[in-house]
C-alpha positions as CSV (number, residue, x, y, z in Angstrom):
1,X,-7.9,-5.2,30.7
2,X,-8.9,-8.8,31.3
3,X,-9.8,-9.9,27.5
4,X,-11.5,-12.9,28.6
5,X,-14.1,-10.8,30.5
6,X,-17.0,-9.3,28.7
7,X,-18.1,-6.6,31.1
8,X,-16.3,-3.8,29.8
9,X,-16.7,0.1,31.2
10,X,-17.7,2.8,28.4
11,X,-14.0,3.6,28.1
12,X,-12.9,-0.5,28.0
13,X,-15.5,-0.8,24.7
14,X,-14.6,2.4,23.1
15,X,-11.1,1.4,23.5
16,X,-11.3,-2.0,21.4
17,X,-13.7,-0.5,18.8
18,X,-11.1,2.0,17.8
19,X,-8.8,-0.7,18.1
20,X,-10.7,-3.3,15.5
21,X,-12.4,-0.2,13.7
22,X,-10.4,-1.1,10.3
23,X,-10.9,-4.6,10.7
24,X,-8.3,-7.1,9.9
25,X,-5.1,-6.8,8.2
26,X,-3.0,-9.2,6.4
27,X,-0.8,-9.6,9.3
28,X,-2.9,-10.3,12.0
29,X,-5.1,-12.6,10.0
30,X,-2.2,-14.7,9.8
31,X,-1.4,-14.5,12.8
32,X,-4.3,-14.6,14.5
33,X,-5.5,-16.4,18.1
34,X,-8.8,-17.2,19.5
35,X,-8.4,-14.6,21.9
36,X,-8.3,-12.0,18.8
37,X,-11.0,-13.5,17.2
38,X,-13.3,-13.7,20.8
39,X,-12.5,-10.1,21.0
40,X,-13.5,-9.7,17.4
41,X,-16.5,-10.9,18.0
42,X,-17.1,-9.3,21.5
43,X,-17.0,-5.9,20.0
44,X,-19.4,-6.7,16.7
45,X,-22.0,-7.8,18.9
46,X,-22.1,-5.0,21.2
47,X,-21.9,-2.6,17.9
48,X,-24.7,-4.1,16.3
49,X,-27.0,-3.8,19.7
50,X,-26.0,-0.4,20.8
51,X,-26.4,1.3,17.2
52,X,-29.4,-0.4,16.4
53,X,-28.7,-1.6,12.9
54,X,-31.6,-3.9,11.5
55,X,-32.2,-5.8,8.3
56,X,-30.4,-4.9,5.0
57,X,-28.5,-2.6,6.3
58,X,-27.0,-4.7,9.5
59,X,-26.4,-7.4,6.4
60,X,-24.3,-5.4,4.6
61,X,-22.3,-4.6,7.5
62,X,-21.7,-7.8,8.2
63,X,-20.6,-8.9,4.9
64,X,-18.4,-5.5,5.2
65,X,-16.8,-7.0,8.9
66,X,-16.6,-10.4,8.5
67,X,-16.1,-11.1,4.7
68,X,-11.8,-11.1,5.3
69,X,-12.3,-14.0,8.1
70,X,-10.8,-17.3,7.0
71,X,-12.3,-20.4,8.1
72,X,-9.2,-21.3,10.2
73,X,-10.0,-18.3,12.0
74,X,-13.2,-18.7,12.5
75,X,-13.1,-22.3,14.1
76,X,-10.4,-20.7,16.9
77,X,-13.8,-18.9,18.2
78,X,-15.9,-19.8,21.0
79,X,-18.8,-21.5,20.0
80,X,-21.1,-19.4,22.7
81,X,-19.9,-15.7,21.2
82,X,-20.7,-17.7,17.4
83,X,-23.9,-18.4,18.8
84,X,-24.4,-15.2,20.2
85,X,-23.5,-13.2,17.4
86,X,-26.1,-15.6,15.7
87,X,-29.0,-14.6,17.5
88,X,-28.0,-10.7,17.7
89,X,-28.3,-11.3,13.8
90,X,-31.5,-13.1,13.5
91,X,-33.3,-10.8,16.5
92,X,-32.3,-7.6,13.9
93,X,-33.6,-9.3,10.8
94,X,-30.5,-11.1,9.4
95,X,-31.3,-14.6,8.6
96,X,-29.1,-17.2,9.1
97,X,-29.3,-20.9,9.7
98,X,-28.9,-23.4,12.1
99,X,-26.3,-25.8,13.0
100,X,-24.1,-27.2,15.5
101,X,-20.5,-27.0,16.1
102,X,-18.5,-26.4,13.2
103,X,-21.7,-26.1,10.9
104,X,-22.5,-23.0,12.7
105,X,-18.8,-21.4,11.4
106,X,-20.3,-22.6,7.8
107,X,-23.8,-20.6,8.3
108,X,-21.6,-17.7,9.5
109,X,-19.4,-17.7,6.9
110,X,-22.3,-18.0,3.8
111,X,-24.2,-15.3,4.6
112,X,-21.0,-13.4,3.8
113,X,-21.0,-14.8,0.5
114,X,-24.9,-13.8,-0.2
115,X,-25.6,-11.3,-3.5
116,X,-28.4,-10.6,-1.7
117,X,-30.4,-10.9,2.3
118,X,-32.2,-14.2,2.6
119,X,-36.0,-12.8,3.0
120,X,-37.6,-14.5,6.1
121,X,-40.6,-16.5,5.6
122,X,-42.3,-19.3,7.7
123,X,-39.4,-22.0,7.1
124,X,-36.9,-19.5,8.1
125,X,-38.7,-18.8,10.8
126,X,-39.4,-22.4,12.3
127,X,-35.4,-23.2,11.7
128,X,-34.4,-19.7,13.8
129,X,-37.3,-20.3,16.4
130,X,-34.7,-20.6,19.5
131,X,-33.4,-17.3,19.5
132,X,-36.5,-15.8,17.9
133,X,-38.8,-16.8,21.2
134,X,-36.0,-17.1,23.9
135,X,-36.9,-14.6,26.9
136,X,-33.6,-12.9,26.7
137,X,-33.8,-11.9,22.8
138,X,-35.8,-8.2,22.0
139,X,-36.9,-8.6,18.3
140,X,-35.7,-5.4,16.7
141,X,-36.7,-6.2,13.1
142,X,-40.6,-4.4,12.8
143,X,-40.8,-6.7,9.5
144,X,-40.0,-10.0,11.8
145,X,-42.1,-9.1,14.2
146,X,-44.9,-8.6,11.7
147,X,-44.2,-12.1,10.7
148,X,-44.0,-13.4,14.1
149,X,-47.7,-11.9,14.5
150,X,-49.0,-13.2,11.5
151,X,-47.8,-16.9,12.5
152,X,-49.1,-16.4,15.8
153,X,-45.6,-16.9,17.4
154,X,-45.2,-15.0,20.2
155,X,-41.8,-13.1,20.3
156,X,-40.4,-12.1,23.7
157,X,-42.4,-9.1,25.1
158,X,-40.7,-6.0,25.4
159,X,-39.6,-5.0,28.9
160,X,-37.8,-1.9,30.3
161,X,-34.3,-2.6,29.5
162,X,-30.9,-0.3,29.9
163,X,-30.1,0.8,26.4
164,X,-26.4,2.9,26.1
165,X,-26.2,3.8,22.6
166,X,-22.2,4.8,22.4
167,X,-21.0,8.4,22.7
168,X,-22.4,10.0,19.1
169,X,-18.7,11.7,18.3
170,X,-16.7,8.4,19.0
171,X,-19.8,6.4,16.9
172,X,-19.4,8.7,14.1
173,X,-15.5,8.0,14.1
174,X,-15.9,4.4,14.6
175,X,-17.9,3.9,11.8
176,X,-16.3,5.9,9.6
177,X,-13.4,3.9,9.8
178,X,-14.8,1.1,9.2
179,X,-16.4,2.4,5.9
180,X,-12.8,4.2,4.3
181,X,-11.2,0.6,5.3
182,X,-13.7,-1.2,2.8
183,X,-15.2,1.3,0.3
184,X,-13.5,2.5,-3.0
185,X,-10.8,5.4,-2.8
186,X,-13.9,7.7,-4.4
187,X,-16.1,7.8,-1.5
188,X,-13.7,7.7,1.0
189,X,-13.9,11.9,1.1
190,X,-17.6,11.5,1.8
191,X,-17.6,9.2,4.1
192,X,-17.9,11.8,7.5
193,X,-21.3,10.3,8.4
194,X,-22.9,9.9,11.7
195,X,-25.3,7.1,13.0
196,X,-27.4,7.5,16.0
197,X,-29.4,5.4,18.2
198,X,-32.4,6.6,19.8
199,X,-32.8,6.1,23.5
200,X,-35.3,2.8,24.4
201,X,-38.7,4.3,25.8
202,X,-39.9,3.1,29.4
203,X,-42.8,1.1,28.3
204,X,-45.6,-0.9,29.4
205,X,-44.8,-4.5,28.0
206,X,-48.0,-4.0,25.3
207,X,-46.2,-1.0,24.2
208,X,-44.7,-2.0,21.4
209,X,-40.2,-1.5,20.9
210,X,-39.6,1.4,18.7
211,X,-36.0,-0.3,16.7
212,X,-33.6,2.6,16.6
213,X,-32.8,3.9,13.9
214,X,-29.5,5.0,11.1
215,X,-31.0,8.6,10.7
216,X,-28.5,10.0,8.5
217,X,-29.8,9.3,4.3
218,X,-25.7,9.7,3.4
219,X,-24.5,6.8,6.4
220,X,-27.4,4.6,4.6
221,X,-26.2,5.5,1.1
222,X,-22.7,4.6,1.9
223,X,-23.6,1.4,3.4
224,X,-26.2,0.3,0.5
225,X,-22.7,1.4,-1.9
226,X,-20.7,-1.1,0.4
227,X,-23.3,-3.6,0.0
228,X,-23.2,-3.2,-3.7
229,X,-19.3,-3.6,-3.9
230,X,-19.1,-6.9,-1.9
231,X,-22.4,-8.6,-4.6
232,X,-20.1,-7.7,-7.1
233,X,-17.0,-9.2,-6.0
234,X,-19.4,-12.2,-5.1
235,X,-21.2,-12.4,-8.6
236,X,-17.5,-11.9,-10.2
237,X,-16.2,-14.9,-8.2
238,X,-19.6,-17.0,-9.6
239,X,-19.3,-16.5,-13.2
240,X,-15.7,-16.1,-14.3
241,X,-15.2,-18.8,-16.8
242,X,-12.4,-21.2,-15.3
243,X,-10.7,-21.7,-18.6
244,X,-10.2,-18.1,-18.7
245,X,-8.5,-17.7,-15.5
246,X,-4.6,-17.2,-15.2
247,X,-2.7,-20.2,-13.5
248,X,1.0,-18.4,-14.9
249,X,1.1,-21.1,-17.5
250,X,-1.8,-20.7,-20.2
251,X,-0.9,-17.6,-21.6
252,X,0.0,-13.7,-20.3
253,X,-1.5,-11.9,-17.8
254,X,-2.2,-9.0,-19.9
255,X,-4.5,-11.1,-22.0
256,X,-6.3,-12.4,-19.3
257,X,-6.6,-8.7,-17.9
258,X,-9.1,-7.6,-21.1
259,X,-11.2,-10.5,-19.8
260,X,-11.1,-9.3,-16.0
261,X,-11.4,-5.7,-16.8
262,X,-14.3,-6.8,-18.9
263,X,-16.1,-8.6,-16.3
264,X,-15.7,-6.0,-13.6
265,X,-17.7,-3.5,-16.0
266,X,-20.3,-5.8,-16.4
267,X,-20.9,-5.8,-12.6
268,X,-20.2,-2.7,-12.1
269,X,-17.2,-3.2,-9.9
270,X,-15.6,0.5,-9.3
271,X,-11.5,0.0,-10.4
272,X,-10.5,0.6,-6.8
273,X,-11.5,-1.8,-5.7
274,X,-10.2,-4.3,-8.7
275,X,-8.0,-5.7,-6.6
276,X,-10.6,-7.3,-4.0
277,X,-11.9,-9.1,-7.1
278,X,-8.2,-9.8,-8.4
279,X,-8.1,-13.9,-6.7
280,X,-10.9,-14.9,-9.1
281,X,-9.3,-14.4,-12.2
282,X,-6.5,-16.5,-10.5
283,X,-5.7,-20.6,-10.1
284,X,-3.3,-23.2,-9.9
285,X,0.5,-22.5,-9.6
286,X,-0.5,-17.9,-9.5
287,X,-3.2,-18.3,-6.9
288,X,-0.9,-20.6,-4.8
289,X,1.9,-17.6,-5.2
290,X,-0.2,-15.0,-4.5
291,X,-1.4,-15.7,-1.2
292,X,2.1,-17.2,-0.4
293,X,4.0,-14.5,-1.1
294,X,1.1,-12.2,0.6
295,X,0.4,-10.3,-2.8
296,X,-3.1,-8.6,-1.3
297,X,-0.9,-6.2,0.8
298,X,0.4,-4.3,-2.5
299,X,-1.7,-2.0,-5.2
300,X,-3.1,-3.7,-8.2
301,X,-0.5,-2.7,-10.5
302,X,1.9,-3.7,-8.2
303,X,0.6,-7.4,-7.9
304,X,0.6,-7.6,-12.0
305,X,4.1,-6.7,-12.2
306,X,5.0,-9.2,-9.5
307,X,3.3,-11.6,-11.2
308,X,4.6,-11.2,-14.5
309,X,7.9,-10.8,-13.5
310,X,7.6,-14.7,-12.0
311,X,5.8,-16.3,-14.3
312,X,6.8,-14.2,-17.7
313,X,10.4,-14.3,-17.6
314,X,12.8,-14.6,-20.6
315,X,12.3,-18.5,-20.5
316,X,8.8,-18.0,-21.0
317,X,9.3,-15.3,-24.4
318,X,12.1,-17.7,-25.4
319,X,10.2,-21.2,-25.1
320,X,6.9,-19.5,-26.8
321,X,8.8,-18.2,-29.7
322,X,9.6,-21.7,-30.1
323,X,6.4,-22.6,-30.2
324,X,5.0,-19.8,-32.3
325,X,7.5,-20.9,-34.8
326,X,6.3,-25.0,-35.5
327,X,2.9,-23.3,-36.1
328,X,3.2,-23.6,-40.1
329,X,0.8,-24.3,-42.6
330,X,1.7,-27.8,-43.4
331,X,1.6,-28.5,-39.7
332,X,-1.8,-27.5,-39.8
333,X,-2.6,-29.8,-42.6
334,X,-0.9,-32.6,-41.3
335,X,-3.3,-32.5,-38.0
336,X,-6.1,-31.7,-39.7
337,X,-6.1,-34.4,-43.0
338,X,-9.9,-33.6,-43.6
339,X,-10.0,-30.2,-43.5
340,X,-10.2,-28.0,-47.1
341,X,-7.4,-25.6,-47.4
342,X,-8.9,-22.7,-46.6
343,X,-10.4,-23.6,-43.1
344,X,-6.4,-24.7,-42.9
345,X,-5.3,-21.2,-43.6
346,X,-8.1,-20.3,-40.8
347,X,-7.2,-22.9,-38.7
348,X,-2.9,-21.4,-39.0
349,X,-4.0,-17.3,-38.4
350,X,-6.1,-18.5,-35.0
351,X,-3.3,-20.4,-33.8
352,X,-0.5,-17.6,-34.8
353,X,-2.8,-14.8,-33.1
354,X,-3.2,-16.6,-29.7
355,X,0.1,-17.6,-29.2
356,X,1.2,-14.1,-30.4
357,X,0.0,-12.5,-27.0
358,X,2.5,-15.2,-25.1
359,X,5.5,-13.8,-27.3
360,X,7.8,-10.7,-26.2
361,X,6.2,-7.6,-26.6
362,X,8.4,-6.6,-29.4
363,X,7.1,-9.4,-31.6
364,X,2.8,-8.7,-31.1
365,X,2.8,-6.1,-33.9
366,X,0.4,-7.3,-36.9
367,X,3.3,-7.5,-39.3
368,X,4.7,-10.8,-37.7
369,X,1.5,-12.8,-38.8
């Protein structure tokens, strides 16, 4: 099969969906070549045409196939399938910006990064008006059209067209796939949905395009649950306090665990999917490690004990004992000249009980304060 090519038979595009139905791993992200990432791209577009995804839900999905693409990667794609992808977007009710070059790759990869769909008004109209009134685009978004109407633009009439949704048994496994790759262990069992696209009408060209359709409430509950998954790993990523975040030298992991754990509750990230959140709480010399030594590829426990095990040695124990032990009373004083006695005292049991955490397990009971 000639991967350059684009005009694939039924069995050609089946064959690469099932092939890039989990996405990307590790491996061949980094090892990847701008003919992977053209094919990649190849096969999301004619997904997202032939199983008539619009709006929120086509966002989602995006974010849910695209979110694990580096930059690197990215820029080995041709600009033409970028740009193509682009308009498939916008014409379904994903907004995205414009650009050129290598600011398109940017606008690509933000919308991955949204908590939540850009809404379309005029401006994002005006800045998306290429594809939105080029002849060859269909608008399938009924809420962009609306808007289109009301601004008196006048989208591309619809017009007879060939419309091959995929085989409904293979869509149904495709798709499923794609879901029990990305969403927590828990709803993997549920995930046996189906999607559907409804056969495009011969119409007169004032008859107006009836969008397919998701017509299954479970597939659109899934999807809204991946949605929710990926704006909590986003919003986790926004306000995790950098002095708080482990760099394997400012104190143990398993204090800076309580604060991760305790930040995943408040947005509601499910602990299954802890680990997609886990580079956040991360910087410095343990981020650097982690991605070098390909951590993502193990289970969340897993990656704590590799990183403790590097960074928590007996050289660490040994040189914070040390430490622990030149934290005395009079060496509170002598730092603090002006301070009374007993906010010394307060001053010596704050210092003892942070550094205790950094000690060897054996010495964190109370009765060593």
């Amino acid at each position: 099969m000639a991967e350059q090519s684009s005009n694939y038979n039924a069995e050609e595009w089946e064959e690469l969906m099932n092939k890039w139905g989990r996405g990307w791993t590790d491996e061949q992200i980094r090892n990847g070549t701008g003919e992977m990432i053209d094919e990649y791209i190849r096969v999301k577009c004619y997904q997202y045409k032939t199983e008539g995804m619009i709006d929120e839900t086509l966002w989602a999905l995006y974010q849910a196939d695209f979110i694990s693409i580096p930059r690197d990667l990215w820029r080995l794609a041709q600009g033409r399938l970028i740009l193509r992808l682009r308009q498939i977007l916008r014409c379904s009710g994903v907004y995205i910006g414009s650009g050129t070059g290598s600011s398109n790759v940017n606008l690509m990869i933000d919308v991955c990064k949204e908590q939540e769909p850009r809404s379309w008004g005029p401006k994002e109209v005006q800045t998306a008006s290429a594809d939105l009134t080029s002849k060859n685009n269909i608008i399938l978004s009924p809420n962009l059209e609306r808007l289109l109407n009301d601004m008196n633009i006048r989208a591309p009439a619809y017009q007879q067209r060939q419309f091959n949704p995929p085989d409904a048994e293979r869509s149904m496994q495709s798709r499923t796939e794609v879901l029990q790759y990305t969403q927590p262990a828990a709803l993997q069992d549920n995930a046996q949905s189906s999607y559907t696209a409804t056969q495009a009408p011969a119409t007169s060209q004032n008859t107006p395009f009836t969008t397919p359709q998701v017509t299954t409430p479970q597939a659109t509950q899934q999807l809204n649950q991946l949605a929710a998954v990926t704006k909590a790993v986003t919003d986790i990523s926004k306000i995790y306090p950098d002095d708080q975040r482990y760099n394997g030298r400012n104190g143990p992991l398993e204090q800076k665990l309580y604060i991760f754990y305790d930040i995943c509750d408040r947005v509601r990230l499910p602990p299954a999917e802890h680990l997609r959140a886990f580079p956040a709480m991360l910087k410095g010399e343990a981020l650097s490690y982690y991605y070098n030594h390909k951590l993502s590829s193990n289970g969340f426990d897993s990656v704590c004990t590799n990183l403790c095990n590097f960074f928590e040695g007996e050289n660490y124990y040994r040189n914070n004992l040390i430490e622990w032990n030149t934290i005395t009373l009079s060496s509170i004083i002598d730092k603090n000249p002006g301070s009374s006695l007993v906010e010394s005292v307060r001053t010596l049991l704050e210092s003892l009980t942070s550094k205790q955490f950094s000690l060897d397990p054996a010495f964190r009971g109370d009765i060593y304060l």
